[in-house]
N, C-alpha and C positions, 0 to 999 in steps of 0.2 A: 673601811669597815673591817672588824674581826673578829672571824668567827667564831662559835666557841670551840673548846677545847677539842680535839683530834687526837687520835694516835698515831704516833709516826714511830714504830719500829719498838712496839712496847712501850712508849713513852708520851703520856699526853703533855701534849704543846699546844698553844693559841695561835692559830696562821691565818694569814692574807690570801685572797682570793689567788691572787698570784703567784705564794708564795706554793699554796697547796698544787697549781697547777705544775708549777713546776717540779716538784718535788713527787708527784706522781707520775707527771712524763705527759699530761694529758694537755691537746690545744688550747690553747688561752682562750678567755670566754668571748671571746668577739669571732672569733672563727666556728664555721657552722663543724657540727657533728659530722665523721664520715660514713659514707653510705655503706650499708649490710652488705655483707658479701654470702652469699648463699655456701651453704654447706657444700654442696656439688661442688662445686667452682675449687675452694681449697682444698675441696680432697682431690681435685685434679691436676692441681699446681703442685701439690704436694709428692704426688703419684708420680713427676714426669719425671724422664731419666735426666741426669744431672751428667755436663760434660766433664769426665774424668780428667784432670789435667799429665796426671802420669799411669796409661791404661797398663791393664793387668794382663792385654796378650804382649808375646813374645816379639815380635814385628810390628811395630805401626804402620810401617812401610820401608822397601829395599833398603833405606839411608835413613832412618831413625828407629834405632828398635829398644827395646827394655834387656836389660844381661840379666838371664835367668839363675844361672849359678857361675863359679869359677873357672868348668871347665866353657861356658859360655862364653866367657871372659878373654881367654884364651885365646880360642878358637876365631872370636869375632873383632877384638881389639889386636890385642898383642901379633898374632898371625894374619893381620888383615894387610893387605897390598894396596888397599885405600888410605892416606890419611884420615886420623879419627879424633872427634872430640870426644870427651869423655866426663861426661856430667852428673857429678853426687848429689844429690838432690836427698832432701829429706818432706812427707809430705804435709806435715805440720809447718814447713819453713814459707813464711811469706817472699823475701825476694826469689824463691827457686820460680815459687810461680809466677812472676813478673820474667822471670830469665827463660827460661823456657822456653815460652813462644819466642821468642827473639833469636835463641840459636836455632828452632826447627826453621824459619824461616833464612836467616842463613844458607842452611844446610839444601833447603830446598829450591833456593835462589842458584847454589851450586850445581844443581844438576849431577849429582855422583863424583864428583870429586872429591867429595869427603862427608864421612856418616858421622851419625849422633849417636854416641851409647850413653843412655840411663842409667844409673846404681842407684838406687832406697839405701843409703846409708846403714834403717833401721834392720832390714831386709841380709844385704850385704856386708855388714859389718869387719869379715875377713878381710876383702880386697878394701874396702875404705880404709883400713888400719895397715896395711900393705903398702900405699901408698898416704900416708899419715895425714889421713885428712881430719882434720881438726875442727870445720867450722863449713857451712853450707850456707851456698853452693859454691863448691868447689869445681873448678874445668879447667881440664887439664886437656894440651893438645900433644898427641903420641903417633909418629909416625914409624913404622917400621918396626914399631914393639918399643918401641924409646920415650923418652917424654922429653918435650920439647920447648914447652913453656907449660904453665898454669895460670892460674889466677884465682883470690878467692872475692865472691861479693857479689853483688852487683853494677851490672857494669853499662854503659850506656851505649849504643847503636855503631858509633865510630870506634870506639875502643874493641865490640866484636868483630867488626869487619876489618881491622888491624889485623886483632889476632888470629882470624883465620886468614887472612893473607898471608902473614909468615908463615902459618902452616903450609900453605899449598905453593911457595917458593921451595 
């Protein structure tokens, strides 16, 4: 069967039951209708706080924190007596947030042997160009104010637990 004429995007065309559903996005007609969702309810959903993947305080905790400025930088990387990963992250970048959790988890697996410093690329632009980072995420492992390895991408479970092994050799 076909129906009559439609507009699909200023332009009338003749479509198929199917063709129409698909082409608006809507269930196929043998599947029931989904049930109403009360007003209340989406503006509650809507409402609820959303977990930040790179928070905007200065500490997440002892061995993961966010580098606020250069002289942060400094002070918390380069002058640190702990070995330090060091993660460019940008917050539009899909693999940063697949990588993320992966090195805090690391890091916290560590026990203080070695912290996470964060950089916003967009944010930090000076020290990302500083050390010429080009492409996100970039992690870079620095002990002693040095750099010791890096790496850019995404990387998988065994290849970080590598690299922070060399680190903490």
């Amino acid at each position: 069967m076909v129906y009559p004429r439609a507009v699909v995007r200023n332009t009338p065309v003749s479509v198929t039951p199917g063709a129409l559903a698909t082409t608006a996005r809507c269930p196929p007609p043998h599947l029931p209708a989904p049930a109403p969702v009360a007003v209340a309810t989406v503006a509650a959903i809507s409402s609820a706080p959303r977990r930040q993947l790179h928070q905007t305080n200065a500490c997440l905790n002892e061995h993961i924190f966010n580098i606020q400025d250069s002289e942060d930088f400094k002070k918390r990387v380069l002058h640190s007596k702990v070995p330090t990963i060091v993660d460019f992250y940008a917050t539009w970048c899909g693999p940063c947030k697949l990588l993320i959790p992966k090195l805090e988890q690391i890091v916290a697996k560590n026990e203080g042997k070695v912290v996470l410093a964060k950089i916003d690329i967009d944010v930090h632009t000076d020290i990302a160009d500083s050390y010429r980072v080009s492409a996100v995420p970039t992690v870079i492992a620095m002990k002693n104010g040095k750099e010791l390895d890096k790496f850019v991408g995404f990387k998988d479970d065994s290849t970080l637990e590598t690299f922070v092994e060399k680190l903490l050799k």
